[in-house]
TIVO-2410 file (N, C-alpha, C; in nm, 3 decimals):
# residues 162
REC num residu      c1      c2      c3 atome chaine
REC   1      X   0.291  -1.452   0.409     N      A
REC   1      X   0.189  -1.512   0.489    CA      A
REC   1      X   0.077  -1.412   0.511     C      A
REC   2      X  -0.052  -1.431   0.558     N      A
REC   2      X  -0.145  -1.413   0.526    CA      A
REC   2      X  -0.189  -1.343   0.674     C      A
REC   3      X  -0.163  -1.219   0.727     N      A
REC   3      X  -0.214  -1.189   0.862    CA      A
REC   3      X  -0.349  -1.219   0.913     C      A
REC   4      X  -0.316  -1.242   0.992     N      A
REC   4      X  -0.435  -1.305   1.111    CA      A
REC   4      X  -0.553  -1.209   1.147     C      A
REC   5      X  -0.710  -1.267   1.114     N      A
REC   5      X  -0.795  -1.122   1.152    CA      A
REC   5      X  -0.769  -1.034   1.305     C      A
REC   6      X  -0.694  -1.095   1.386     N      A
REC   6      X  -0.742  -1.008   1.516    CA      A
REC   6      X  -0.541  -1.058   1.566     C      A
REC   7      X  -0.451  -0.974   1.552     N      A
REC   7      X  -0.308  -1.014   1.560    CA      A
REC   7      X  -0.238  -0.918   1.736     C      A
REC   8      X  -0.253  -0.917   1.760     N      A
REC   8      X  -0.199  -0.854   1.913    CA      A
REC   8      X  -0.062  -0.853   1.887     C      A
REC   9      X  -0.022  -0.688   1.956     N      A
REC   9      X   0.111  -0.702   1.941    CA      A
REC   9      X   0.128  -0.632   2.095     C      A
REC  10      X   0.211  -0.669   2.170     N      A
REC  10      X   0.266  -0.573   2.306    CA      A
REC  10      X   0.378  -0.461   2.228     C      A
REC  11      X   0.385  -0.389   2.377     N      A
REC  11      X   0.455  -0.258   2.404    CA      A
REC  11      X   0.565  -0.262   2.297     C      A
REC  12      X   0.703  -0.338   2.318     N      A
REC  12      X   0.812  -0.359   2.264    CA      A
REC  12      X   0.808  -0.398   2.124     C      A
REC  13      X   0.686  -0.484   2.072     N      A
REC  13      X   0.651  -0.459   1.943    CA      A
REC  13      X   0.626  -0.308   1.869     C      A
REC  14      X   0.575  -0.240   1.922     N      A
REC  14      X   0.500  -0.155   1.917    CA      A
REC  14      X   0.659  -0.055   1.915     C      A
REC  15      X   0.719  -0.028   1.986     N      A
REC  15      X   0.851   0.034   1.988    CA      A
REC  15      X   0.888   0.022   1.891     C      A
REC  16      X   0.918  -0.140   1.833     N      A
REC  16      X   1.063  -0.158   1.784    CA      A
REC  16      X   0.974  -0.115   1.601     C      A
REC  17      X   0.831  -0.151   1.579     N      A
REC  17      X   0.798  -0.140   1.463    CA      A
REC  17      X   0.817   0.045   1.480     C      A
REC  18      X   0.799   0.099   1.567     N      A
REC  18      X   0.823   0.245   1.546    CA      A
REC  18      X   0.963   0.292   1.483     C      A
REC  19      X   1.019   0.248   1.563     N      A
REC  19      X   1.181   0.259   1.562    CA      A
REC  19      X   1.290   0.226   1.392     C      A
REC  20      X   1.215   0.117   1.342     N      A
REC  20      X   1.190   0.102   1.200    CA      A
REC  20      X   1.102   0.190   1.099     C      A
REC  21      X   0.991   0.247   1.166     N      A
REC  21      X   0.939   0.337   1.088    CA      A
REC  21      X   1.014   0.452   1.058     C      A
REC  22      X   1.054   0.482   1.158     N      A
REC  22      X   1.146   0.633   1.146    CA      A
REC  22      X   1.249   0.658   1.134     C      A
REC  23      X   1.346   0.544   1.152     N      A
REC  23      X   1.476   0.513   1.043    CA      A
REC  23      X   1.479   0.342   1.044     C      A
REC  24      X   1.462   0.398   0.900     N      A
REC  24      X   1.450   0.254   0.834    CA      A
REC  24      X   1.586   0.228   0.774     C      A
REC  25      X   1.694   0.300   0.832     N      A
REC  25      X   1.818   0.199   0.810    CA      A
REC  25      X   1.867   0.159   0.935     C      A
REC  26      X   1.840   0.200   1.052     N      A
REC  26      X   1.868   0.149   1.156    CA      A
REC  26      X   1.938   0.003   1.179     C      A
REC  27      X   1.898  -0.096   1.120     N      A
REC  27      X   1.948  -0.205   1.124    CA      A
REC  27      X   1.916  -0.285   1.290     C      A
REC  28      X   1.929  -0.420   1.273     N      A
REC  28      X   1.875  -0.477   1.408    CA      A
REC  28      X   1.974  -0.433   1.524     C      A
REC  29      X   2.152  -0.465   1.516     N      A
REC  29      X   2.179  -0.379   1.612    CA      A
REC  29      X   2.164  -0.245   1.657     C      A
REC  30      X   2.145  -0.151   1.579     N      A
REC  30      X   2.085  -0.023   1.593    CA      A
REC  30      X   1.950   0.006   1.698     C      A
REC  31      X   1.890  -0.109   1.695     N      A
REC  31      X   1.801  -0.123   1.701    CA      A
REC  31      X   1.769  -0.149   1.885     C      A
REC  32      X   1.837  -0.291   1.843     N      A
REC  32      X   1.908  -0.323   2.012    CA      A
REC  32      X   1.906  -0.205   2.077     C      A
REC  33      X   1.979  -0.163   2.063     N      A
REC  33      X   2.063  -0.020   2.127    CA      A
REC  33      X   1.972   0.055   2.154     C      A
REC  34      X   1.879   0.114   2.112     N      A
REC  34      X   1.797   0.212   2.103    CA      A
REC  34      X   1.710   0.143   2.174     C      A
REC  35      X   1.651   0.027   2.195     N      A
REC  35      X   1.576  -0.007   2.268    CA      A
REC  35      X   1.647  -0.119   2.405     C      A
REC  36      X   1.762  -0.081   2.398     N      A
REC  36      X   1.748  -0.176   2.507    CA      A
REC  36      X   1.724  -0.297   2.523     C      A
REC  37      X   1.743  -0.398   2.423     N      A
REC  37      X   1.725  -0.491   2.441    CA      A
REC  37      X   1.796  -0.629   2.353     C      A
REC  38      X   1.795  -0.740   2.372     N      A
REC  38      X   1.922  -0.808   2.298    CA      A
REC  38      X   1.938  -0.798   2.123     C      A
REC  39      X   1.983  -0.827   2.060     N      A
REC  39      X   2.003  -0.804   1.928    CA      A
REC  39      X   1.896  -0.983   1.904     C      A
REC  40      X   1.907  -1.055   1.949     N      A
REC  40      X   1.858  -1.157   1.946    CA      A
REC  40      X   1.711  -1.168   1.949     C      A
REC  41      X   1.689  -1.088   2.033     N      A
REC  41      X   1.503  -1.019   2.069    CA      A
REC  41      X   1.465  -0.942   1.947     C      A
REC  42      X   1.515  -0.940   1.928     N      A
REC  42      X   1.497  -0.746   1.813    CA      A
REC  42      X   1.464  -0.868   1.695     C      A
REC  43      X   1.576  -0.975   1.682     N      A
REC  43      X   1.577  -1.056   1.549    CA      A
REC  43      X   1.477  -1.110   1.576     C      A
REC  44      X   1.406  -1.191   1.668     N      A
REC  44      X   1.313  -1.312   1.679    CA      A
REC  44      X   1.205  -1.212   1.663     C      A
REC  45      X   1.182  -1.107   1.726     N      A
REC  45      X   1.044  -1.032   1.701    CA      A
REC  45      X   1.004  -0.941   1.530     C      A
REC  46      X   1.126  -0.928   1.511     N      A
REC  46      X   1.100  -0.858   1.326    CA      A
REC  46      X   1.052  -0.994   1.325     C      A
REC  47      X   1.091  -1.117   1.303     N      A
REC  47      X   1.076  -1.220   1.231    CA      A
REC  47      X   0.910  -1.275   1.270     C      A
REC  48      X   0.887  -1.272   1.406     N      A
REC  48      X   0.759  -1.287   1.420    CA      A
REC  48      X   0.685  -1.206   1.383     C      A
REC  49      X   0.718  -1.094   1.366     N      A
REC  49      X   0.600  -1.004   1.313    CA      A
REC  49      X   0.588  -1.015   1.167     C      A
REC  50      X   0.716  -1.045   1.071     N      A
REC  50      X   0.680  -1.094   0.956    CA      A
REC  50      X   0.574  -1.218   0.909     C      A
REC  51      X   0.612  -1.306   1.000     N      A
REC  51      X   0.571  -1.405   0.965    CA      A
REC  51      X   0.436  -1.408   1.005     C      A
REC  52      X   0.353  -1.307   1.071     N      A
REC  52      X   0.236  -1.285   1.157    CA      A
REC  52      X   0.146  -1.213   1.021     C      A
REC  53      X   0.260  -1.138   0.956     N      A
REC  53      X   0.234  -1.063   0.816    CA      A
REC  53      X   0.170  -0.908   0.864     C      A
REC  54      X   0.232  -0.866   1.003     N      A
REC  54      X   0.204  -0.733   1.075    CA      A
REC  54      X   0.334  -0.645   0.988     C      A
REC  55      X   0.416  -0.706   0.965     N      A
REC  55      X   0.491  -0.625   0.877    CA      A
REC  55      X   0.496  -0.664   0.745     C      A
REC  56      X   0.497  -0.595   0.636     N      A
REC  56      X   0.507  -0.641   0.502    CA      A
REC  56      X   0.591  -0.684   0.449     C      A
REC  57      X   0.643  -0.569   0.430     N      A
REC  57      X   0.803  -0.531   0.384    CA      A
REC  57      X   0.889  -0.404   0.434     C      A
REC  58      X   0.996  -0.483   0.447     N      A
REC  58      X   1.126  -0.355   0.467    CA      A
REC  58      X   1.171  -0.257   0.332     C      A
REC  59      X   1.111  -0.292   0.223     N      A
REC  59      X   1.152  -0.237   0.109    CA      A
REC  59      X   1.157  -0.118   0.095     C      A
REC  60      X   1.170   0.022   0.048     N      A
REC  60      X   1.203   0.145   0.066    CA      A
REC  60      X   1.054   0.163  -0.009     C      A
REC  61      X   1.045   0.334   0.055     N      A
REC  61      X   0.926   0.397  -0.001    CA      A
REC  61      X   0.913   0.481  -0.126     C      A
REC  62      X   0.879   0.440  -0.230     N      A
REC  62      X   0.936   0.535  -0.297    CA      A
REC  62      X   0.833   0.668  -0.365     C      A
REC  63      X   0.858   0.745  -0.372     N      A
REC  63      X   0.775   0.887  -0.422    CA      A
REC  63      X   0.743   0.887  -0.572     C      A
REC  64      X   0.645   0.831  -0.614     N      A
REC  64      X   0.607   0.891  -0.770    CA      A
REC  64      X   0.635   0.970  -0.824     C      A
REC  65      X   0.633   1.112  -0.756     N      A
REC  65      X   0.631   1.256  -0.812    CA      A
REC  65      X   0.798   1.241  -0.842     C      A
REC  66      X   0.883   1.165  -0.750     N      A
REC  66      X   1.036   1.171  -0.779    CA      A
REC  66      X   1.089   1.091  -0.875     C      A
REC  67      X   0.955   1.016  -0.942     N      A
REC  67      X   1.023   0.949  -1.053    CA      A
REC  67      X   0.970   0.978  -1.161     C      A
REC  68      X   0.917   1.105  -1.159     N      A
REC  68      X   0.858   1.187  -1.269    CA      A
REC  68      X   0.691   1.126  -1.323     C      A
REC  69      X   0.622   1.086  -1.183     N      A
REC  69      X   0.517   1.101  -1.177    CA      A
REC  69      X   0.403   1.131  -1.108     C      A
REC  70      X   0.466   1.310  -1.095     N      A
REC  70      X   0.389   1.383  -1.018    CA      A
REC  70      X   0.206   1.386  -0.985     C      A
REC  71      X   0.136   1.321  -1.115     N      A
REC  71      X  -0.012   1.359  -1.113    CA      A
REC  71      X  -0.064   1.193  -1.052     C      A
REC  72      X  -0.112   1.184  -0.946     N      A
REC  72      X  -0.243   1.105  -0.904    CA      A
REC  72      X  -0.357   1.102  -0.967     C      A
REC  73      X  -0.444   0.998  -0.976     N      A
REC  73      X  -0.562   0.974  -0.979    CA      A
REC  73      X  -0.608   0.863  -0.984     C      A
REC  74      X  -0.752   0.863  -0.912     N      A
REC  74      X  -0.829   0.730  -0.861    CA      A
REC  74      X  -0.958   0.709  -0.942     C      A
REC  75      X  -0.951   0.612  -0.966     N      A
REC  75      X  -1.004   0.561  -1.146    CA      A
REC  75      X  -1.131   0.467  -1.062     C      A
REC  76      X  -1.246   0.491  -1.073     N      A
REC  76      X  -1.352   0.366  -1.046    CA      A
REC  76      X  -1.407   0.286  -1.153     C      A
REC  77      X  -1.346   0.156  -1.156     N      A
REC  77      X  -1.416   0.115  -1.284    CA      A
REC  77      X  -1.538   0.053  -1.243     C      A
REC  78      X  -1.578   0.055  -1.310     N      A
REC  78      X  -1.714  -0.074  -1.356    CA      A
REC  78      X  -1.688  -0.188  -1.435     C      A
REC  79      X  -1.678  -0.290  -1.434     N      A
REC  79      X  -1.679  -0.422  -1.517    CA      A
REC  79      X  -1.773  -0.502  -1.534     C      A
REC  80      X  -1.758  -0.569  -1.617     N      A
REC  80      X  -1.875  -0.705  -1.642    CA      A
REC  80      X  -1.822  -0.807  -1.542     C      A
REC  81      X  -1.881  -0.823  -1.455     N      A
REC  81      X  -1.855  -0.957  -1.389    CA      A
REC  81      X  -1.874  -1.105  -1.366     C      A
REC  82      X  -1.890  -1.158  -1.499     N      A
REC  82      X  -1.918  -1.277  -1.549    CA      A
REC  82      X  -1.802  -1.394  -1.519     C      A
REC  83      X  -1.693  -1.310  -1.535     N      A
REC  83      X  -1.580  -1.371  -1.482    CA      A
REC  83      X  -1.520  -1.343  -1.370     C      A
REC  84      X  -1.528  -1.285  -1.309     N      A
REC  84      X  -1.495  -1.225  -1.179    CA      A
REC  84      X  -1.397  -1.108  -1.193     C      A
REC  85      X  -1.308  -1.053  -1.137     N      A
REC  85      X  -1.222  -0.961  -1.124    CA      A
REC  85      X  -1.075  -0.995  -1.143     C      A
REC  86      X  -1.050  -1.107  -1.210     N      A
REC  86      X  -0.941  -1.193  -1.218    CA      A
REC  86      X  -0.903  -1.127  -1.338     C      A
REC  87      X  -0.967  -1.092  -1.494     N      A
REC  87      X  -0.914  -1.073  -1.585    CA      A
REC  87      X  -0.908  -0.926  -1.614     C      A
REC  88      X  -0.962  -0.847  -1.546     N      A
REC  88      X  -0.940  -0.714  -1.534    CA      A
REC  88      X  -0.854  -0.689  -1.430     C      A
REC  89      X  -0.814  -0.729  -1.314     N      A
REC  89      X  -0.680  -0.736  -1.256    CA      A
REC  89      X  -0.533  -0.754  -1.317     C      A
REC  90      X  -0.562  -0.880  -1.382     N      A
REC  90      X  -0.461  -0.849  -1.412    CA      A
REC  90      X  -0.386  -0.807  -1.552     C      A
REC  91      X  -0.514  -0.759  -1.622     N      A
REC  91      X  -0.460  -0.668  -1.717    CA      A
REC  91      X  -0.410  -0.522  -1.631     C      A
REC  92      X  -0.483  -0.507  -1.570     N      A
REC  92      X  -0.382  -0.358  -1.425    CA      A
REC  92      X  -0.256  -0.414  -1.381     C      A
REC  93      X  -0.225  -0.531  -1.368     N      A
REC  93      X  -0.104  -0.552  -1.306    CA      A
REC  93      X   0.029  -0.549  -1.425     C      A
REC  94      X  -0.046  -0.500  -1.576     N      A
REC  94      X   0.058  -0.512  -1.670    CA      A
REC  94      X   0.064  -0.367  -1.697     C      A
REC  95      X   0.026  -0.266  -1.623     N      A
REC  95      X   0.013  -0.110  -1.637    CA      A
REC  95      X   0.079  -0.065  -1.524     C      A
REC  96      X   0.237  -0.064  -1.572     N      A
REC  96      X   0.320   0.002  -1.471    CA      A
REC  96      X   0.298   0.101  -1.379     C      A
REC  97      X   0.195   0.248  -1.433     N      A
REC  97      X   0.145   0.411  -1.342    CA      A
REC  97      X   0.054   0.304  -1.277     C      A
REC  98      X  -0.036   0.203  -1.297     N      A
REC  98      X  -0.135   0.137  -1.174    CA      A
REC  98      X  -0.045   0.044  -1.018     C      A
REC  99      X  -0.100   0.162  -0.917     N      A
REC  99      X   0.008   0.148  -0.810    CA      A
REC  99      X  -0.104   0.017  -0.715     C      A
REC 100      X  -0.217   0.062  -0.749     N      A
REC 100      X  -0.322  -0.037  -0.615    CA      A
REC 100      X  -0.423  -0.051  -0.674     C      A
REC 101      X  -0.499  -0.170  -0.657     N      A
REC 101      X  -0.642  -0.192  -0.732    CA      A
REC 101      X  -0.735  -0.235  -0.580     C      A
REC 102      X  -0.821  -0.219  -0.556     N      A
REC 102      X  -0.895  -0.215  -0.465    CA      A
REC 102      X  -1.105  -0.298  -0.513     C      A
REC 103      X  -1.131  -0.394  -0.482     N      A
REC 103      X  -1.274  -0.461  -0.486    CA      A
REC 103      X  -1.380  -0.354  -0.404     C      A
REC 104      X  -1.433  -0.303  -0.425     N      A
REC 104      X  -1.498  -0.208  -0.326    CA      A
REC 104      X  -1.634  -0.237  -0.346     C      A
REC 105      X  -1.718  -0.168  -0.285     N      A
REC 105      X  -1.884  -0.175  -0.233    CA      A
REC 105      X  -1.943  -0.045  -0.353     C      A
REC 106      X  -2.111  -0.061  -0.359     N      A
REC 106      X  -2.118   0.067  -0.416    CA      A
REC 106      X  -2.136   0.074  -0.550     C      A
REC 107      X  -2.189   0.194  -0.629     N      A
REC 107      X  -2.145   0.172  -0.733    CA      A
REC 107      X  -2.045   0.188  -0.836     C      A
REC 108      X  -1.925   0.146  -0.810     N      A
REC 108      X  -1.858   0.087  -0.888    CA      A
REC 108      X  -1.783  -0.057  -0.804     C      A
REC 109      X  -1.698  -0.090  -0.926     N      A
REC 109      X  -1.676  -0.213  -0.882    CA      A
REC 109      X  -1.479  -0.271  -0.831     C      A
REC 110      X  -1.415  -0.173  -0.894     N      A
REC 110      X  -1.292  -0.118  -0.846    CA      A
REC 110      X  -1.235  -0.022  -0.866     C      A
REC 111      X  -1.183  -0.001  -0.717     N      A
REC 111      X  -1.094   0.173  -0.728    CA      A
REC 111      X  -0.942   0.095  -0.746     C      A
REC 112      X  -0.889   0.196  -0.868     N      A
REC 112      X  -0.733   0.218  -0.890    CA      A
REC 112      X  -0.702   0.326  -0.885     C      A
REC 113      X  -0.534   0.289  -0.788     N      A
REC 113      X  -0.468   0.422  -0.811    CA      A
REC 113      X  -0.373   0.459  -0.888     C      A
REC 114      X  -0.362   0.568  -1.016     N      A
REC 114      X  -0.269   0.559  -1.112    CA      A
REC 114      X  -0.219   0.657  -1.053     C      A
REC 115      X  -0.090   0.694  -1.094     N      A
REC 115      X   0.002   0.771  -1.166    CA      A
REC 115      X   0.049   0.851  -1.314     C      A
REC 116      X   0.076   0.946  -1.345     N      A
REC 116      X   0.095   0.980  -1.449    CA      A
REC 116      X   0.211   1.082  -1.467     C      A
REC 117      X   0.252   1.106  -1.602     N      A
REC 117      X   0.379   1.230  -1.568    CA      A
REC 117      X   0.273   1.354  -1.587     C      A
REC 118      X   0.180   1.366  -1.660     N      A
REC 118      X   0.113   1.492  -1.652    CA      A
REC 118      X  -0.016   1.463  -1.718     C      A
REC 119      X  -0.111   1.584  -1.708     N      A
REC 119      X  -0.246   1.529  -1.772    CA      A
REC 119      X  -0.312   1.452  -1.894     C      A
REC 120      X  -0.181   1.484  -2.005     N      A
REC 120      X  -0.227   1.408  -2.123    CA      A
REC 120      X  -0.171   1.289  -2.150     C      A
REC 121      X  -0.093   1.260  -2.025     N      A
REC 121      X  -0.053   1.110  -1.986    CA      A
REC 121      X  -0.151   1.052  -1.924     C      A
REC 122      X  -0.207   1.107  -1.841     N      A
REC 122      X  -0.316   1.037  -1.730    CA      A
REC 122      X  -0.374   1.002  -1.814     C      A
REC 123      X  -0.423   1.085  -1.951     N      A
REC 123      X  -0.568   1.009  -2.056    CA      A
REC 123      X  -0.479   0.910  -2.108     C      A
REC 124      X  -0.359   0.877  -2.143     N      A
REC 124      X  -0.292   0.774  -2.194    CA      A
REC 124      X  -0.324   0.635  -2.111     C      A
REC 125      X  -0.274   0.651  -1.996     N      A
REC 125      X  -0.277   0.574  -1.869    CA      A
REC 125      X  -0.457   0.509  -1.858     C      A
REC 126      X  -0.498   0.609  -1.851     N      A
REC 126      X  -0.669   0.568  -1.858    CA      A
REC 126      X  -0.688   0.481  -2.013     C      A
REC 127      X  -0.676   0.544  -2.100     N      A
REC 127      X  -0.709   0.462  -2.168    CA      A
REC 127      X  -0.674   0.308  -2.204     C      A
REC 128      X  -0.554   0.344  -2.165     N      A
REC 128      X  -0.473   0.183  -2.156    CA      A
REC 128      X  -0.565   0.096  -2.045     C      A
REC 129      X  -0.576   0.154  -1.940     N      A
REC 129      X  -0.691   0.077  -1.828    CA      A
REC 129      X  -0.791   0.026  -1.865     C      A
REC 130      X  -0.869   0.140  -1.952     N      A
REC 130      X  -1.009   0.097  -2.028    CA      A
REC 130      X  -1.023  -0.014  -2.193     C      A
REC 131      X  -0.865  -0.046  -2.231     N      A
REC 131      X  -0.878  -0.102  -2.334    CA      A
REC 131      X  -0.838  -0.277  -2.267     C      A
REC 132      X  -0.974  -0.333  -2.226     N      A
REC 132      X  -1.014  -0.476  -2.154    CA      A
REC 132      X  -1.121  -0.540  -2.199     C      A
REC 133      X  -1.186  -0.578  -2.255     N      A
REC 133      X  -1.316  -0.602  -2.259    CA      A
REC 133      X  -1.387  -0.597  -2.181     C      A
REC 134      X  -1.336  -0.655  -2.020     N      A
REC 134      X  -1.431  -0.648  -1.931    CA      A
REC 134      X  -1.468  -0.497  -1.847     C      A
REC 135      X  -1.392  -0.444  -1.883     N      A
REC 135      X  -1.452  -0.273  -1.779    CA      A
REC 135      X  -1.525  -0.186  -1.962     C      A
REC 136      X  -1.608  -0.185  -1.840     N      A
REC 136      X  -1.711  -0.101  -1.911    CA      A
REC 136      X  -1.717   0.047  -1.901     C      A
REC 137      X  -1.703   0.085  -1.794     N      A
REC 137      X  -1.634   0.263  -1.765    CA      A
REC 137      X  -1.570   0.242  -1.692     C      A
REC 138      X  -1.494   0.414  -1.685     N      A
REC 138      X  -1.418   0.457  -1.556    CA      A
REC 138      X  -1.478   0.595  -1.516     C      A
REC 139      X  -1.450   0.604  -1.394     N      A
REC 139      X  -1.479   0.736  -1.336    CA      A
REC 139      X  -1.399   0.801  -1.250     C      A
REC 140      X  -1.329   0.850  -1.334     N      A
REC 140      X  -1.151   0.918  -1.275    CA      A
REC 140      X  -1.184   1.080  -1.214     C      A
REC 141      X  -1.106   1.088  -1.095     N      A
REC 141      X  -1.096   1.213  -1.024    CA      A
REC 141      X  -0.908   1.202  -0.989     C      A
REC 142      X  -0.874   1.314  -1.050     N      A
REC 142      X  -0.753   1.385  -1.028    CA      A
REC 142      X  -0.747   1.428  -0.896     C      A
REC 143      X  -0.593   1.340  -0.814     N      A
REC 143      X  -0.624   1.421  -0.661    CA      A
REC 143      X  -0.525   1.571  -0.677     C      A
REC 144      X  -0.609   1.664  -0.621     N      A
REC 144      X  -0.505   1.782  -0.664    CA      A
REC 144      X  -0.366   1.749  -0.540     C      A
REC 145      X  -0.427   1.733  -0.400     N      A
REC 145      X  -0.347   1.771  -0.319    CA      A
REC 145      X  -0.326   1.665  -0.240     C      A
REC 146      X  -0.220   1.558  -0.169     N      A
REC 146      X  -0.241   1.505  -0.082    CA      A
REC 146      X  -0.216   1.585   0.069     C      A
REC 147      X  -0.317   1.606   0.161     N      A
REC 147      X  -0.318   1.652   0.274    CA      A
REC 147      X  -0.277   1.497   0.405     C      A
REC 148      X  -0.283   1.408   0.353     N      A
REC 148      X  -0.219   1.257   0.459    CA      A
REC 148      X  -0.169   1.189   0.381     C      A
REC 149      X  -0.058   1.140   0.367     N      A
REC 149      X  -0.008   1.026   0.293    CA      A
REC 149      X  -0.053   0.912   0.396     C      A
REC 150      X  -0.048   0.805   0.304     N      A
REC 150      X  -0.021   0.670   0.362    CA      A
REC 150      X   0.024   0.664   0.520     C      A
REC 151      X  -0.032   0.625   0.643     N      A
REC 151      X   0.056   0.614   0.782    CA      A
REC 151      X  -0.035   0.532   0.846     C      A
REC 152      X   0.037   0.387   0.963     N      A
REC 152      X   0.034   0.350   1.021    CA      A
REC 152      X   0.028   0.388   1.179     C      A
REC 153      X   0.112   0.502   1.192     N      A
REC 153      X   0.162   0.512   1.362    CA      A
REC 153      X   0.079   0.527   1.433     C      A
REC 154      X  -0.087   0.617   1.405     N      A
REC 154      X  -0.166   0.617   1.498    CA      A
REC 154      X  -0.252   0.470   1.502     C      A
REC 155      X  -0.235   0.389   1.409     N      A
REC 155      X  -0.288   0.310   1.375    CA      A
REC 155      X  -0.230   0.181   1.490     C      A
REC 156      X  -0.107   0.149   1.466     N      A
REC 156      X  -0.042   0.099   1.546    CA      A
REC 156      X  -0.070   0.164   1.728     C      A
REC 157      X  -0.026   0.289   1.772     N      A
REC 157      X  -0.109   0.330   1.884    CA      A
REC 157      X  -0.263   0.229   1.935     C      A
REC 158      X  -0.313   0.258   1.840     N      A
REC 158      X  -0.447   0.231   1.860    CA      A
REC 158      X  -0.493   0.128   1.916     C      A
REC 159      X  -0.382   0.029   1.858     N      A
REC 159      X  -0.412  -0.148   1.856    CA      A
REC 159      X  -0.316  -0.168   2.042     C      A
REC 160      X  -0.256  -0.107   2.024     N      A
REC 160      X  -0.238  -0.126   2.192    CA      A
REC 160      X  -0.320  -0.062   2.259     C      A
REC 161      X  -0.435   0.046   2.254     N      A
REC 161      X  -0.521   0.009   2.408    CA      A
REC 161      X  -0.621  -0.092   2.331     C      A
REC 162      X  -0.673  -0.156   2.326     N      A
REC 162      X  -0.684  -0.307   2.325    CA      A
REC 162      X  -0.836  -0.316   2.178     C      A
***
């Protein structure tokens, strides 16, 4: 389901999605417990928050670099947009190292994020990206270092003071 532009969550939301963030095997009685509150509550509120689409997925996180694809990089293409972004999508969605494709502002016209096992893979990976008819370039930057991964928690904070 499709989250809602403006989704409010109270306190105990706000707990229990923590409480899942930081062990995510916890399980709903686990959960209970730790918060104090019925196993029944714990169930009806994961479920509302799924279905609100405030949570995605429970699915595990997994590390690139641990599956032997240590090198990042964020690819801006340019395309012809005669057809829209439909047929250059989803030729990315048949390129396993392409983790996220992104419509952006600016000049270019989408950021992807690949993966690679090492640099003369990344030109593999790229080139496979660039062989579409519709993208016309790319403009790839290697991230050397991530200094923030991916995180919600201050994010979540945030949305409770109002």
């Amino acid at each position: 389901m499709a989250p809602s532009s403006s989704v409010a969550i109270d306190e105990l939301d706000a707990r229990l999605i923590t409480v899942f963030t930081e062990n995510p095997d916890v399980g709903v009685l686990g959960a209970s417990r730790i918060l104090g509150v019925a196993r029944g509550t714990v169930q009806a509120r994961l479920e509302r928050l799924e279905q609100r689409g405030v949570i995605r997925s429970f699915a595990p996180t997994l590390d690139p670099a641990a599956l032997g694809f240590p090198v990042t990089a964020f690819c801006m293409l340019e395309i012809r947009q005669r057809q829209g972004h439909s047929p250059v999508v989803d030729h990315l969605k048949l390129i396993p190292e392409v983790l996220e494709v992104h419509s952006i502002t600016g000049t270019g016209d989408l950021l992807v994020r690949v993966v690679a096992k090492d640099n003369a893979d990344l030109g593999r990976v790229i080139d496979t990206v660039l062989d579409e008819v519709h993208v016309i370039r790319a403009n790839t930057s290697i991230s050397l270092v991530t200094h923030l991964e991916h995180r919600t928690g201050p994010l979540l904070t945030r949305s409770l003071d109002g």
